[in-house]
Phi, psi and omega in degrees: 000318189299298160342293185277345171299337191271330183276319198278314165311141355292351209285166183282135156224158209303179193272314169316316156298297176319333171271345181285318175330305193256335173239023179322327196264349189298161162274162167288336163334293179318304192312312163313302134323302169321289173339303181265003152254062154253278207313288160316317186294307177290340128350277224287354189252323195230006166097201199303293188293350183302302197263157158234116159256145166215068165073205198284035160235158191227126175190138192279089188317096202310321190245065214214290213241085181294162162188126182312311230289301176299325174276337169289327198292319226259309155327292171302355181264330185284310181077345174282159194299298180289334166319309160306282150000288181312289172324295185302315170010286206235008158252130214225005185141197191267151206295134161062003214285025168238350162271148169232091199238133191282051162254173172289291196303309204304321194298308175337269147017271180303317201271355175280003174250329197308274229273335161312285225303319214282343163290325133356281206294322185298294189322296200298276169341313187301259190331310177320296161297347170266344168300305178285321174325281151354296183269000156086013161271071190288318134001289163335274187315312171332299179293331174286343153285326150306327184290318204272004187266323198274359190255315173208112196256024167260039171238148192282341187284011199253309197283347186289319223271305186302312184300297190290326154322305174332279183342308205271349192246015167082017190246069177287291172310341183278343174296311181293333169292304161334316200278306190293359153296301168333276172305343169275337164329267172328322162301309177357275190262321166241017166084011196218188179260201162273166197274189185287330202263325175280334120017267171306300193302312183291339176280320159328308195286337186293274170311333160290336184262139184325139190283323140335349178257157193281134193285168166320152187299145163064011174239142212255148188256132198296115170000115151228194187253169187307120186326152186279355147322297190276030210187113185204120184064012196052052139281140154282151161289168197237151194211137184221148181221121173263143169286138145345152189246129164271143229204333134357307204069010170269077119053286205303352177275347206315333203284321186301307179296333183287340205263317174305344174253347178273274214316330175283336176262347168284321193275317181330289184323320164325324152271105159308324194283340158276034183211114165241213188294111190217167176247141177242140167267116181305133181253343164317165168279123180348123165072016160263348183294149161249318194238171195259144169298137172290154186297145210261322186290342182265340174225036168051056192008082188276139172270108016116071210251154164287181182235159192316152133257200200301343165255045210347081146286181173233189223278169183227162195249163186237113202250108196300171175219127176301119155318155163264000000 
């Protein structure tokens, strides 16, 4: 009762709520009765002047009586950076979370304010952060963003304040990573995307980031063109695949090793743009090739496997080598 008369000041309330609140399941004769020894007790604990009656009203005398509730409301309305400050402070968790009253209207009640004070406290973080942004604490925000990301971690304007912290603290690529954690959240759990403005920030975050720095874990990095290394004089690069070694000591794996540099050499081929006009050197063992490489300008360098021979080995592979 005191709670809620304390959340509720000044304003008065009827006797009849307060007994429906706490006692909804009572008969009413009980309830009342309850009622009127709550109310005594809380006399005799907190004096005279604590309480006000007027005939079927009730209401906890402000100045009498302090409450963090009123004074966290009364921070956030003030909006200024130690207001805020003060405020994220003097919010420690959810309204009442050490009472418990088995009632329906009190259960109503507690989480529809529970979910007021804590959109208060998140709203309040936010701006906070964004103050310290604004003033070049970035660090700051960081943390306040996180703090307000750990109170509820779907809302999206908590995860921007952290992605722009990032940013501002010179961990640009780690924002983006942040944000695509953000869209799997959100696929996640509710099924939708990020809004337009979480959005924005990340293409904003996009263009700042260097085009030269190495992306982020899981992010995947955009068609460039071949290190200037490999492109020397408008030369194409050259790729050379040496066989494999069987490392076993079994005569009978030879065939595994052989087949691990033709696959590899099959997939190579496929990109044309590394293979031009070249001479290829057999890399097989001596007297197992049967067939000869084909001219490379004429079949686009295709790979070229033997066929068993007569001691149904199976095939060895043939690998072009660019001149230099």
């Amino acid at each position: 009762m005191l709670a809620f008369l304390a959340c509720m000041a000044p304003d008065p309330q009827s006797r009849e709520k307060l007994s429906t609140l706490l006692w909804g399941s009572y008969l009413d004769a009980q309830a009342k009765q309850n009622l009127r020894q709550a109310l005594f007790k809380l006399r005799q604990i907190l004096g005279q002047d604590a309480l006000r009656s007027d005939g079927e009203l009730v209401s906890l005398n402000a100045m009498v009586i302090a409450c963090d509730v009123s004074q966290f409301e009364e921070l956030v309305q003030d909006g200024s950076r130690d207001a805020l400050s003060a405020a994220a402070d003097l919010y420690r968790g959810r309204l009442a979370d050490d009472i418990s009253v088995g009632e329906e209207c009190w259960s109503e009640w507690v989480a529809g304010e529970r979910e007021r004070l804590s959109e208060l406290a998140l709203g309040a973080m936010v701006t906070l952060g964004g103050h310290e942004l604004s003033e070049g604490r970035a660090e700051q925000a960081l943390r306040t963003g996180q703090r307000a990301n750990a109170l509820n971690n779907l809302r999206e304007d908590s995860h921007r304040l952290i992605m722009r912290a990032l940013s501002a603290t010179g961990r640009n690529a780690e924002a983006l990573k942040y944000y695509r954690d953000v869209v799997a959240l959100l696929k996640r759990e509710l099924s939708t995307e990020p809004d337009l403005a979480t959005r924005s920030l990340a293409a904003e975050l996009r263009s700042n980031h260097p085009q030269n720095a190495a992306p982020a874990a899981g992010e995947v990095a955009p068609e460039a063109s071949p290190p200037p290394a490999l492109v020397m004089h408008g030369e194409r690069p050259s790729l050379v695949v040496l066989p494999f070694s069987n490392m076993s000591g079994d005569p009978e794996q030879d065939y595994f090793a052989d087949g691990v540099t033709a696959d590899i050499i099959t997939a190579l081929s496929r990109f044309r743009a590394h293979c031009g006009d070249c001479t290829r050197d057999e890399l097989c063992p001596p007297g197992q090739g049967n067939d000869q490489p084909a001219d490379c300008a004429t079949t686009r360098c295709p790979i070229r496997l033997e066929r068993p021979n007569s001691q149904g080995r199976q095939p060895h592979s043939r690998v072009g080598r660019a001149d230099p």
